[in-house]
PAKOL-716736 format. One record per residue (C-alpha): residue number from 1; chain; x, y, z. Coordinates in nm, 3 decimals. Last residue first. Example, Ala and Ser with C-alpha at 12.3 -4.5 7.8 and 13.67 -1.06 7.14 Angstrom:
2
- pos;unit;xx;yy;zz
- 2;A;1.367;-0.106;0.714;
- 1;A;1.230;-0.450;0.780;
! end
This chain:
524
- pos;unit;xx;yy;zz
- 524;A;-0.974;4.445;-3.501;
- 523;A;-0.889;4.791;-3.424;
- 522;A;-0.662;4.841;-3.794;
- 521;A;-0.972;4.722;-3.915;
- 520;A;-1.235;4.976;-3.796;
- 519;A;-1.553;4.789;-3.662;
- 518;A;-1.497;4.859;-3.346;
- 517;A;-1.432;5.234;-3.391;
- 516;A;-1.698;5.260;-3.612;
- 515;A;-1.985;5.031;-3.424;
- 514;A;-1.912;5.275;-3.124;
- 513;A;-1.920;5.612;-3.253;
- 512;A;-1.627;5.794;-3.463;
- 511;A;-1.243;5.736;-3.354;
- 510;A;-1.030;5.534;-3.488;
- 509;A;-0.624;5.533;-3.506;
- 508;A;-0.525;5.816;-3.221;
- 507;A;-0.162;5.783;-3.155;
- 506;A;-0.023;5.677;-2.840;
- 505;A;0.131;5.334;-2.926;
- 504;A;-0.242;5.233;-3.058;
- 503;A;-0.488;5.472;-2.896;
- 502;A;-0.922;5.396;-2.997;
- 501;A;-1.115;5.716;-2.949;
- 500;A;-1.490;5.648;-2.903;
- 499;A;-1.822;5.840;-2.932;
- 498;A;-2.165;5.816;-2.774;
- 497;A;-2.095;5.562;-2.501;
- 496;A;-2.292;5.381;-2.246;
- 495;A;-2.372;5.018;-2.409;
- 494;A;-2.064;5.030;-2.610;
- 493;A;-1.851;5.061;-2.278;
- 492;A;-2.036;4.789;-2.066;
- 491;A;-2.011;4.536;-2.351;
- 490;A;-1.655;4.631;-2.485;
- 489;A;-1.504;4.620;-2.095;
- 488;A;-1.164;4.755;-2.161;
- 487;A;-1.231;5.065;-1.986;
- 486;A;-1.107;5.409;-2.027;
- 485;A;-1.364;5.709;-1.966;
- 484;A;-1.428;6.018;-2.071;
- 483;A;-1.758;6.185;-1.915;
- 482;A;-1.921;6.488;-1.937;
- 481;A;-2.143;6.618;-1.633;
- 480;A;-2.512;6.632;-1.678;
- 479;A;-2.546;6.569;-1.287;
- 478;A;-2.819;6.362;-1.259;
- 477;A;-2.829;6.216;-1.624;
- 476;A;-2.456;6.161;-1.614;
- 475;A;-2.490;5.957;-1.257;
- 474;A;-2.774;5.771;-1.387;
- 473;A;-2.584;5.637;-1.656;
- 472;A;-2.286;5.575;-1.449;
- 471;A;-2.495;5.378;-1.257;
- 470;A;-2.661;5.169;-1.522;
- 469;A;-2.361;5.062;-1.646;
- 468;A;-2.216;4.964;-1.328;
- 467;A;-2.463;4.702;-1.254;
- 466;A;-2.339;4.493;-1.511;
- 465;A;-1.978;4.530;-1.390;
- 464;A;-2.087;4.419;-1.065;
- 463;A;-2.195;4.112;-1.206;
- 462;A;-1.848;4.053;-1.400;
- 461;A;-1.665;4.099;-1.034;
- 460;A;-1.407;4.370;-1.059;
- 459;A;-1.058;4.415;-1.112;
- 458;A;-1.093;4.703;-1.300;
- 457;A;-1.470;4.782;-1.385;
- 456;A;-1.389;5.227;-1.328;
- 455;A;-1.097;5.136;-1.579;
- 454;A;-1.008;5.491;-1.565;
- 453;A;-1.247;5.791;-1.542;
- 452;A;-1.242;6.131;-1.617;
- 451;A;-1.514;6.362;-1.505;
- 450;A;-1.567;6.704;-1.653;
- 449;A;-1.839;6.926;-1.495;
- 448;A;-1.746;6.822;-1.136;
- 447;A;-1.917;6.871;-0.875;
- 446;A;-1.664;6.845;-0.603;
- 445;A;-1.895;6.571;-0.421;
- 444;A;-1.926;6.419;-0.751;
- 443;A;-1.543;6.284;-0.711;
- 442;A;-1.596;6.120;-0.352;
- 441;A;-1.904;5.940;-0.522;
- 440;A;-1.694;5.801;-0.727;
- 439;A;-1.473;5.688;-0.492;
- 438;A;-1.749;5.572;-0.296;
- 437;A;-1.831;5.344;-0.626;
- 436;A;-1.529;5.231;-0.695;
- 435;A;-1.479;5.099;-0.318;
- 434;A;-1.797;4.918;-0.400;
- 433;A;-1.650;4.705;-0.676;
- 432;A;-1.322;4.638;-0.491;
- 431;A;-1.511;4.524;-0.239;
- 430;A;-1.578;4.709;0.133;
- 429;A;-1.450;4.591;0.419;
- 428;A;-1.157;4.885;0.396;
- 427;A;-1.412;5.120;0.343;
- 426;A;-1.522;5.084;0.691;
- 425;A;-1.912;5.035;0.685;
- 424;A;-2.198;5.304;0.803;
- 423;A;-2.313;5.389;0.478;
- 422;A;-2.317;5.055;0.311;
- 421;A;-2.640;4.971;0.317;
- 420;A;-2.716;5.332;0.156;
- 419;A;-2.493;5.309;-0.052;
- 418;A;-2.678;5.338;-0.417;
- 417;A;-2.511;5.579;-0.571;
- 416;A;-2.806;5.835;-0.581;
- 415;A;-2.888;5.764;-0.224;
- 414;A;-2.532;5.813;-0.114;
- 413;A;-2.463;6.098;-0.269;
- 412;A;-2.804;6.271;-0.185;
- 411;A;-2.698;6.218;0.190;
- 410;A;-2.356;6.338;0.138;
- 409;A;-2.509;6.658;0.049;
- 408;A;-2.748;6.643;0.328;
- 407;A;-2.433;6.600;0.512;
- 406;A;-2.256;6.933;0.377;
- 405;A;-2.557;7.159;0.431;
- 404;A;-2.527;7.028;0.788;
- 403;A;-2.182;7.101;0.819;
- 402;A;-2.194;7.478;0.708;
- 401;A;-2.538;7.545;0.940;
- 400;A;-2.301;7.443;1.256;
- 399;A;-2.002;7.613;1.148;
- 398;A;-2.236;7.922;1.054;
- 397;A;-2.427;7.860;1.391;
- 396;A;-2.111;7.896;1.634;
- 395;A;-2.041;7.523;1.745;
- 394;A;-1.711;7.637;1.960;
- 393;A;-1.488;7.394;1.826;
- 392;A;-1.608;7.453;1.469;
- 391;A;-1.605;7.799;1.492;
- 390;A;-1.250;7.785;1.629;
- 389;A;-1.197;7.582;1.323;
- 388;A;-1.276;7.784;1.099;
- 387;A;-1.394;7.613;0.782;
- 386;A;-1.729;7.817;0.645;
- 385;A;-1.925;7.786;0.346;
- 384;A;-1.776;7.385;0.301;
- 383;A;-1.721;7.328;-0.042;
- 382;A;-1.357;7.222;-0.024;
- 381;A;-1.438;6.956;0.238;
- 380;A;-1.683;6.806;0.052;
- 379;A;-1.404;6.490;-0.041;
- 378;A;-1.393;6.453;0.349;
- 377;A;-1.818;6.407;0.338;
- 376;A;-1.761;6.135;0.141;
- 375;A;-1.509;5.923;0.323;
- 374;A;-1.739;6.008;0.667;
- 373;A;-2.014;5.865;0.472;
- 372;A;-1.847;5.494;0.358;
- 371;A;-1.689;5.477;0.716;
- 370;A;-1.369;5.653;0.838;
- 369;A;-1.072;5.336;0.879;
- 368;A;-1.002;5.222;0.534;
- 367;A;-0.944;5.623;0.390;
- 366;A;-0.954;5.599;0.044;
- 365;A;-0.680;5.613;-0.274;
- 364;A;-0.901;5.407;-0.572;
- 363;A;-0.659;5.189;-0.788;
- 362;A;-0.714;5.264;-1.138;
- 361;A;-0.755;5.629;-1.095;
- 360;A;-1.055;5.869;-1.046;
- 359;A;-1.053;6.211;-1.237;
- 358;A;-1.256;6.527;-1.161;
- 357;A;-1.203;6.846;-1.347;
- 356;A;-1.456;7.130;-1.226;
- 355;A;-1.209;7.433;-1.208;
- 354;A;-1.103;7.333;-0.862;
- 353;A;-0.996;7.047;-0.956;
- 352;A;-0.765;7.177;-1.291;
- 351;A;-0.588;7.415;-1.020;
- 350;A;-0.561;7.114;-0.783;
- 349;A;-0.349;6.942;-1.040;
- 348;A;-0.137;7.230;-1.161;
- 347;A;-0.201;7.462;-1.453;
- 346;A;0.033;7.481;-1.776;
- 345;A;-0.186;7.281;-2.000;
- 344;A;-0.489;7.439;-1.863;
- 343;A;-0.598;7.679;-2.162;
- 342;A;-0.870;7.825;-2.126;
- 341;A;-1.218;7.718;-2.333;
- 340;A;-1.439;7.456;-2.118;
- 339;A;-1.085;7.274;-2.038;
- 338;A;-0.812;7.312;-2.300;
- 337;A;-0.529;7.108;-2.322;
- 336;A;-0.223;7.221;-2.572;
- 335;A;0.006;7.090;-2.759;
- 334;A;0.387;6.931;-2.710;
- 333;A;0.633;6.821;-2.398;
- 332;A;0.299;6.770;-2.167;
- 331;A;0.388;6.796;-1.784;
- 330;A;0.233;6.495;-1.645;
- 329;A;0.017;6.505;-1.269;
- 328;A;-0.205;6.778;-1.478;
- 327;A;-0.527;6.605;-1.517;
- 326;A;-0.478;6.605;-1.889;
- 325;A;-0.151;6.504;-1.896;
- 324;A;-0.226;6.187;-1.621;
- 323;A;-0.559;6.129;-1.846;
- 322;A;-0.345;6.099;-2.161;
- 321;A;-0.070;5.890;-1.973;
- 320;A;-0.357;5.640;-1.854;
- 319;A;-0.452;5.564;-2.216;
- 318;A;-0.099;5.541;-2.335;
- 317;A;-0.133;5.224;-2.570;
- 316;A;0.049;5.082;-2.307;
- 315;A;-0.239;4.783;-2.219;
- 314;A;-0.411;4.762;-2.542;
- 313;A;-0.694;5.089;-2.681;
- 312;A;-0.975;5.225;-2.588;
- 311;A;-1.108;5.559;-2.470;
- 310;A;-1.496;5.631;-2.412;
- 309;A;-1.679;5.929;-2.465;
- 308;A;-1.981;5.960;-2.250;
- 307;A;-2.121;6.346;-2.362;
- 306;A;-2.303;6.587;-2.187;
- 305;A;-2.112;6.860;-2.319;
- 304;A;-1.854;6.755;-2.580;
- 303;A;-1.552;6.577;-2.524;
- 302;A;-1.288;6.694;-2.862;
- 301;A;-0.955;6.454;-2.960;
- 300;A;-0.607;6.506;-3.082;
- 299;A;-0.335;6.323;-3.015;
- 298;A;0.034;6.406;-3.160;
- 297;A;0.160;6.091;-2.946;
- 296;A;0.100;6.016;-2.637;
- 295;A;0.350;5.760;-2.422;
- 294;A;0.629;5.891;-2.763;
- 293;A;0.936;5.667;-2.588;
- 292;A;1.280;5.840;-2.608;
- 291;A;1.281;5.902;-2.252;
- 290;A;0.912;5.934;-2.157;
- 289;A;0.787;6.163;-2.389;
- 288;A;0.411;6.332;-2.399;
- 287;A;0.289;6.456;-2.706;
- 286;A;-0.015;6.623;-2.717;
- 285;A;-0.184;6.780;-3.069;
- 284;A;-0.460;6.946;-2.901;
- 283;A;-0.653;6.799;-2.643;
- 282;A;-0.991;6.944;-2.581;
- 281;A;-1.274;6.905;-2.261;
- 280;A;-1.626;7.127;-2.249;
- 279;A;-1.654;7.115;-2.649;
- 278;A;-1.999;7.289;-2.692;
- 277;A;-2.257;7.107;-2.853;
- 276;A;-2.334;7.134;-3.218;
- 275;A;-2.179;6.792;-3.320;
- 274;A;-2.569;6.697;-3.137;
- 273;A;-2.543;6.546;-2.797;
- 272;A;-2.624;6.169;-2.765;
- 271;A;-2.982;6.080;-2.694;
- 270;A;-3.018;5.887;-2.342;
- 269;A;-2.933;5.534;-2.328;
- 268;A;-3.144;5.351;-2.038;
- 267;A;-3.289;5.075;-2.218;
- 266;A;-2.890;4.982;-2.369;
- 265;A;-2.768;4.974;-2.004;
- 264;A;-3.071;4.673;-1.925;
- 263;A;-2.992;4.504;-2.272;
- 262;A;-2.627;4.498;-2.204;
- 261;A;-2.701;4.322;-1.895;
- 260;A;-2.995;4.087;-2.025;
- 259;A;-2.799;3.976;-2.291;
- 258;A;-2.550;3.813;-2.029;
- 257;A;-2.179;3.973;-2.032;
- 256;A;-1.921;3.697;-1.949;
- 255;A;-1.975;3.349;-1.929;
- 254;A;-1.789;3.289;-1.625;
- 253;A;-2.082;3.520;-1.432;
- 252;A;-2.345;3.200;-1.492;
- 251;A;-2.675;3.305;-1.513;
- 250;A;-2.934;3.163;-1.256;
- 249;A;-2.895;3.430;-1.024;
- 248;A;-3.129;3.647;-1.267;
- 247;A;-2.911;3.969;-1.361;
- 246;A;-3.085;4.284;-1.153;
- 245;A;-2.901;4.137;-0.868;
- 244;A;-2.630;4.359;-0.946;
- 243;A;-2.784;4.638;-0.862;
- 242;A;-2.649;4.737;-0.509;
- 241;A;-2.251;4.658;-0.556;
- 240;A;-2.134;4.293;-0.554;
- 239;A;-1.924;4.112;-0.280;
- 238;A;-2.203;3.992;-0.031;
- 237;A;-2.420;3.851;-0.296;
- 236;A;-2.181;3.589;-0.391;
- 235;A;-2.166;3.438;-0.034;
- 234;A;-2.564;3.431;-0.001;
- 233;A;-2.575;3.344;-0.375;
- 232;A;-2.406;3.005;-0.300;
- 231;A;-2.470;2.782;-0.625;
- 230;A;-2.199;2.935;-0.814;
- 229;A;-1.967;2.795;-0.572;
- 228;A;-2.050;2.479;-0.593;
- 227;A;-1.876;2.479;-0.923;
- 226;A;-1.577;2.616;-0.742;
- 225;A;-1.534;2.316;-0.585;
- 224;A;-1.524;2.381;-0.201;
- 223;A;-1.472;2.571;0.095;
- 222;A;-1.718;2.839;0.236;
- 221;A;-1.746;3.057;0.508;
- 220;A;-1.356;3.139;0.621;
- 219;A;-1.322;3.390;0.877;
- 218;A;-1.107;3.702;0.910;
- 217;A;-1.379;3.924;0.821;
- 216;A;-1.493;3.706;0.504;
- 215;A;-1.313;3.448;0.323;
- 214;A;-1.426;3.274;0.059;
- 213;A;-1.209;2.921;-0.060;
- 212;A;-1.239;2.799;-0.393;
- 211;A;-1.117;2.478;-0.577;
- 210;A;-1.038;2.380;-0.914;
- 209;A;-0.889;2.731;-0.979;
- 208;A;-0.817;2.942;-1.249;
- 207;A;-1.108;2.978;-1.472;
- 206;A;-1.383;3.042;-1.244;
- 205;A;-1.138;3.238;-1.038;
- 204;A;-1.047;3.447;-1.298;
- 203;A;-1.446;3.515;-1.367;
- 202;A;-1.519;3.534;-1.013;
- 201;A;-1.304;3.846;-0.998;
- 200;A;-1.172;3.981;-0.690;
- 199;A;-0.871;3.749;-0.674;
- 198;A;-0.583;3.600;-0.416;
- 197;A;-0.446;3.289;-0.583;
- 196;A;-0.276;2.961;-0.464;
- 195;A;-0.116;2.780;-0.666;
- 194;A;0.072;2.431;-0.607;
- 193;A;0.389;2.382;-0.888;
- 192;A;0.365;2.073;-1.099;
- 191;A;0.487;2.134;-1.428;
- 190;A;0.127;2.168;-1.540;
- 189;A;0.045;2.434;-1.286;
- 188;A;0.348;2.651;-1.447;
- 187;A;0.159;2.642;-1.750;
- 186;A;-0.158;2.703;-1.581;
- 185;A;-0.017;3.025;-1.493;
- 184;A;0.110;3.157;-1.751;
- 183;A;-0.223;3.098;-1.976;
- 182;A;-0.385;3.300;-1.729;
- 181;A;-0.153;3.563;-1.727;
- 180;A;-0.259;3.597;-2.151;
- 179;A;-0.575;3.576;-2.046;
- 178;A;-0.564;3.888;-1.806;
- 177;A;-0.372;4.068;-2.045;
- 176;A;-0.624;3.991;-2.334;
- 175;A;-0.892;4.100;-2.065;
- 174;A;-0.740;4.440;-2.033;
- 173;A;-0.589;4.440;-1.635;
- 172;A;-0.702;4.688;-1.318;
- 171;A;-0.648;4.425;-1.083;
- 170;A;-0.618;4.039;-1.221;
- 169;A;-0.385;3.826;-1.070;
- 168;A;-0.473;3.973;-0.715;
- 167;A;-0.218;3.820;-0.479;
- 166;A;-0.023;3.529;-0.623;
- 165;A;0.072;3.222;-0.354;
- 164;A;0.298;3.019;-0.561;
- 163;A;0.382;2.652;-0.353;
- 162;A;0.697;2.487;-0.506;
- 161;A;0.829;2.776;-0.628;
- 160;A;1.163;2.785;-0.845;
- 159;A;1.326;3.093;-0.768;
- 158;A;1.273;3.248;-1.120;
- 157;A;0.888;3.199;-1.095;
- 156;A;0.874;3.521;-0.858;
- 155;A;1.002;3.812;-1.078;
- 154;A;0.789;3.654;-1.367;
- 153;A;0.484;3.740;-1.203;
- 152;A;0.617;4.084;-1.115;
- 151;A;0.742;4.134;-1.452;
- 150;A;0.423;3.991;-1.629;
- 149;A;0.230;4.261;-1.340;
- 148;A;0.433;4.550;-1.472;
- 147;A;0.329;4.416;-1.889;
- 146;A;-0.045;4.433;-1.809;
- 145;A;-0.003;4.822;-1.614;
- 144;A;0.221;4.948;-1.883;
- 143;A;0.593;4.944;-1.808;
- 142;A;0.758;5.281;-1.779;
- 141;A;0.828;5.237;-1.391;
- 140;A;0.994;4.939;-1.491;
- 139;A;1.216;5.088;-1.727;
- 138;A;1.302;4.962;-2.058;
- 137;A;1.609;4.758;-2.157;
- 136;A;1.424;4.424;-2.120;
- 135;A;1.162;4.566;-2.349;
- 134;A;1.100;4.326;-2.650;
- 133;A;1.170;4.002;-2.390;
- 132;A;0.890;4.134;-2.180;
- 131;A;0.652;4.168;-2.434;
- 130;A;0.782;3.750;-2.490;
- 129;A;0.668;3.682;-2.124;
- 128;A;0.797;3.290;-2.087;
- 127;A;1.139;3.364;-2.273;
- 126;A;1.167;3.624;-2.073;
- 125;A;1.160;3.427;-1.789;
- 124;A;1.381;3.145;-1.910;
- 123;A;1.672;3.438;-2.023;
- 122;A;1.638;3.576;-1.634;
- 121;A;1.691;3.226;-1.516;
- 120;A;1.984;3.120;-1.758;
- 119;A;2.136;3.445;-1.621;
- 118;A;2.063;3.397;-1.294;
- 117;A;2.175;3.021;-1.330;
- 116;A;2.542;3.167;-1.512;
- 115;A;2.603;3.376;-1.221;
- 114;A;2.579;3.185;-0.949;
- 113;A;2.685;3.420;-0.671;
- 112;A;2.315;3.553;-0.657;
- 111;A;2.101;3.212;-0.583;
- 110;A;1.815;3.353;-0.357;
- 109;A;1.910;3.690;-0.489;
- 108;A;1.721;3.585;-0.813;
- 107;A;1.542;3.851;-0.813;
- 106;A;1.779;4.092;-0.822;
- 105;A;1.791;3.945;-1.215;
- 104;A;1.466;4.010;-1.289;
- 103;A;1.435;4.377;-1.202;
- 102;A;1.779;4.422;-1.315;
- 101;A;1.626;4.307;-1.690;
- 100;A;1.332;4.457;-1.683;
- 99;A;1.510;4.770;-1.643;
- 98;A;1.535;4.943;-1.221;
- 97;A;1.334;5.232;-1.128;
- 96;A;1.035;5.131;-1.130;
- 95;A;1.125;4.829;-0.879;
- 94;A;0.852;4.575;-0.927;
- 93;A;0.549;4.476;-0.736;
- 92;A;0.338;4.720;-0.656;
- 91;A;-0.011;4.584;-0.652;
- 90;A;-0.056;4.292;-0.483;
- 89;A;0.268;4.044;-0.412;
- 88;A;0.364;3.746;-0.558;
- 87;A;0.470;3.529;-0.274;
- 86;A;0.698;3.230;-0.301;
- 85;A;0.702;2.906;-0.047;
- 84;A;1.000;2.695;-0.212;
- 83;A;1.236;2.629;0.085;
- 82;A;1.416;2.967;0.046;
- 81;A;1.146;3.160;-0.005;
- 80;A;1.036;3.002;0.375;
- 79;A;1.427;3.157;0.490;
- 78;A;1.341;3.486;0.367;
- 77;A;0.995;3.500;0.471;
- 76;A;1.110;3.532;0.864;
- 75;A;0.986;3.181;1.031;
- 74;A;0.682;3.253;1.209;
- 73;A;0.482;2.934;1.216;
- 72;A;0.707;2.700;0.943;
- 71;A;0.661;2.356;1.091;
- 70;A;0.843;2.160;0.827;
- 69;A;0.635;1.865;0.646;
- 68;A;0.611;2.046;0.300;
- 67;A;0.462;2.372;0.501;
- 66;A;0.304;2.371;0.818;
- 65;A;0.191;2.666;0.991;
- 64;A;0.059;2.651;1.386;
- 63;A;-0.178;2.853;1.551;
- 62;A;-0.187;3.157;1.759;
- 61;A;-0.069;3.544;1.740;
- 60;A;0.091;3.433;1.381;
- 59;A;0.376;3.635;1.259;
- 58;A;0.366;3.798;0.972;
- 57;A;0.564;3.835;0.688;
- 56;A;0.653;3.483;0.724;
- 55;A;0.469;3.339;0.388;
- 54;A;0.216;3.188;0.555;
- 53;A;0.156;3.490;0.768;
- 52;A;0.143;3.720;0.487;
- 51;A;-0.080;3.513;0.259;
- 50;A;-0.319;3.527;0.536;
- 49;A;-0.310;3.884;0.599;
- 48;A;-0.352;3.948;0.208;
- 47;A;-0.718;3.732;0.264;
- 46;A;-0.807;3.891;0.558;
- 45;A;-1.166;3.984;0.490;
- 44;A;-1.035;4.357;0.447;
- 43;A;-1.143;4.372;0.090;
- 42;A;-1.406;4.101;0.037;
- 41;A;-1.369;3.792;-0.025;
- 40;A;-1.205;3.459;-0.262;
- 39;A;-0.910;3.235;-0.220;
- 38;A;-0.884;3.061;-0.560;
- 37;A;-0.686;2.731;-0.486;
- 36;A;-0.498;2.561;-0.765;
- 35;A;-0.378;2.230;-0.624;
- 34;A;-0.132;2.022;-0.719;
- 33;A;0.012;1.904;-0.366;
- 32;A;-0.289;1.972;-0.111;
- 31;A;-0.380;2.262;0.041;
- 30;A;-0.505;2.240;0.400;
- 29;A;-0.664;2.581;0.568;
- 28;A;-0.763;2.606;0.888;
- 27;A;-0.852;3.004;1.031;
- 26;A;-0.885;3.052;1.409;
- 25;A;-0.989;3.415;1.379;
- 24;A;-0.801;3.635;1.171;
- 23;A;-0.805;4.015;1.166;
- 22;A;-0.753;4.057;1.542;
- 21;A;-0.736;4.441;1.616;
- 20;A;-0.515;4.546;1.903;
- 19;A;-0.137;4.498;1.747;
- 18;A;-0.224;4.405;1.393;
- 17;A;-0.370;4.069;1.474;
- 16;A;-0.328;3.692;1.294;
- 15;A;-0.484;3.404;1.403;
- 14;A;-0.398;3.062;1.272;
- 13;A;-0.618;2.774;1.394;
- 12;A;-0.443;2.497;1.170;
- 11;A;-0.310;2.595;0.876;
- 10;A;-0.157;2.296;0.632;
- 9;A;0.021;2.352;0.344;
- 8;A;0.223;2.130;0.096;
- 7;A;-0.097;1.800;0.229;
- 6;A;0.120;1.497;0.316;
- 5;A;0.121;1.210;0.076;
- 4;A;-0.042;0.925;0.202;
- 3;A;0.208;0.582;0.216;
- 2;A;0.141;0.324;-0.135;
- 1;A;0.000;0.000;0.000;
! end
């Protein structure tokens, strides 16, 4: 009789606190050799935490951590790298200021005096992530979102895992980007290595993983196929934004946009404005040069009043760069931008603000600890009739009169976003999904007349993207603000947008109304 094989991880009552506050509460987890393992929740369930304390960036307040037989429980992460327990981490991943190349090849610091196995390493890796291999000279800092999170990815298969633990595959990536990482990773499956991934999206996870596990406040409430999953809309329902039930349960989110979705956004389309309306937002022949890289090149494009304009285009096309010029965090080299007539190319960032220019970013910048309304009511600062603080202290009437104006502003905010049940919660238990939307309720607090947005569906459950739609149509016929935004979402965008502007290595190569731009070859 052949012996068991021992589980590659076991957990076994782990909790983990950050000084006072417990975030995990008596958590086991057993992973067997082989595995991919989707571990699923909420921002703030403790997912990161738990990655963190397996990995020896933590150290457990009680439990015990076993990893390929060895008891591991708060061993520093250097020495668990070492035996084959590799982290990708969320987010920022890579040194930006450091090539492809040196990125890769610090690395492999887990082997540095043998030269010629970093080298054959490095060569391996970029072997694996071909984009990579085209830009091994370039930056890090320079990389596009897609192409930052190959190098990170890539940055931790050179030491040879035997358990990967990747933290959110997906954020803020084009599908094609996200496939293409998919692809990567079942490769290294097949040669054996365990997986376990951090994600937001169902959809990855759907894909991914032969097994999920969902977390929620430092608890774990379900474990099992992912299939069975799918038949648990109490644990589903608890990371989508208010309107996603408006799909029928019964439709599967792996299969990407349901007819009924697009069909809901397309019943709420208002008429687009006429080629007579004003031009509220203009870029003139920008260029923007990063080294000897054109990020934006000679582009020209017109947002009319009241309009949704959408911006497409691959990961480094230099959608993001356009917004970052036109927000003012970039300097342009070339051109001009012109907001409702003057000339803002030389203005700062807050100068562009307070002239009615809001912009959200790819990764929304909250507070976790102030609750959904106390987040909002901090972006009203700015508006507030009267901000002495003496005034405040001492409750004089126009202090008094100045706040209240202020919530019933947050009030309307919150009812026309749809957050009411989620007034009173941290934002850091929110979901990525619902994060989005307090940030973008943050941004209508300053009432803007322009609002930029980028990848507002980033990284986010394919039912929440649904509901999204809807919502930002409501929010342009409530506030009749114009509305660029990047997304890579064709179903959500199409069904919301009068006009498009498709970027190709910063140059504009299509632009007309949806069906154009989509149906323009050089797109295809």
């Amino acid at each position: 009789m052949s012996a068991v094989k021992e589980p590659i991880l076991v957990c076994e009552g782990v909790d983990v606190s950050y000084g006072p506050v417990q975030v995990l509460f008596g958590l086991d987890l057993t992973i067997d050799s082989g595995e991919i393992v989707a571990l699923l929740g909420t921002n703030g369930a403790g997912k990161s935490t738990l990655l963190k304390a397996v990995s020896g960036l933590l150290k457990p307040k009680a439990g015990s951590i076993r990893f390929n037989g060895s008891d591991i429980t708060g061993i520093a992460a250097h020495r668990t790298a070492s035996m084959g327990l590799i982290q990708m981490p969320g987010g920022k991943g890579v040194f930006p200021q450091m090539s492809v190349r040196e990125n890769l090849r610090l690395a492999c610091w887990l082997f540095r005096d043998d030269k010629s196995r970093v080298e054959e390493k490095v060569d391996e890796t970029l072997e694996l992530f071909p984009r990579l291999k085209d830009r091994f000279k370039t930056l890090a800092g320079d990389l596009s979102g897609g192409e930052q999170q190959m190098l990170t990815l890539g940055m931790a298969l050179v030491n040879e895992p035997k358990l990967l633990m990747i933290d959110e595959l997906s954020l803020g990536l084009a599908p094609t980007i996200v496939g293409d990482l998919i692809e990567v990773v079942n490769t290294i499956h097949r040669t054996g290595v365990t997986i376990i991934v951090v994600e937001q999206s169902i959809n990855v996870a759907l894909t991914l993983a032969q097994r999920a596990v969902f977390m929620e406040k430092g608890e774990f409430r379900f474990t099992g196929s992912t299939s069975e999953l799918l038949d648990r809309p109490d644990i589903l329902r608890s990371v989508f934004i208010a309107g996603a039930s408006a799909v029928p349960e019964s439709q599967s989110p792996s299969a990407g946009p349901t007819k009924s979705a697009v069909g809901l956004v397309k019943h709420q389309r208002r008429p687009a404005p006429g080629l007579d309306a004003p031009v509220v937002l203009e870029c003139r022949d920008v260029v923007k040069r990063f080294g000897g890289i054109r990020a934006v090149d000679d582009v020209t494009l017109q947002l009319r009043d009241g309009e949704i304009l959408g911006l497409i285009g691959q990961n480094g096309a230099g959608k993001t760069t356009l917004f970052d010029c036109v927000s003012g965090y970039h300097r342009v080299d070339q051109g001009h931008i012109l907001l409702e007539g003057y000339d803002i190319t030389e203005w700062q960032p807050h100068e562009r603000a307070r002239s009615r220019l809001g912009r959200s970013f790819q990764e929304a910048a909250l507070y976790p600890s102030l609750t959904v309304g106390e987040t909002i009511a901090t972006a009203m600062e700015r508006h507030l009739a009267n901000r002495d603080i003496f005034a405040a202290a001492l409750a004089a009437p126009a202090s008094y009169e100045s706040e209240l104006a202020a919530w019933t502003r947050v009030d309307e905010l919150v009812e026309l976003m749809g957050l009411g049940a989620f007034r009173d919660k941290l934002v850091g238990e929110l979901s990525t999904g619902s994060r989005r939307i307090v940030e973008l309720a943050c941004i209508l607090a300053q009432s803007p007349s322009v609002l930029l947005l980028d990848e507002p569906s980033g990284g986010v459950a394919q039912k929440e993207t649904e509901a999204l739609g809807p919502l930002l149509m409501r929010v342009q016929s409530a506030t009749k603000c114009a509305i660029m935004v990047i997304e890579h979402d064709m179903p959500l965008l199409t069904s919301i947008c009068d006009r498009m502007y498709c970027l190709e290595l910063g140059s504009v190569i299509a632009e007309g109304t949806p069906a154009e731009v989509l149906d323009h070859p050089r797109v295809i």
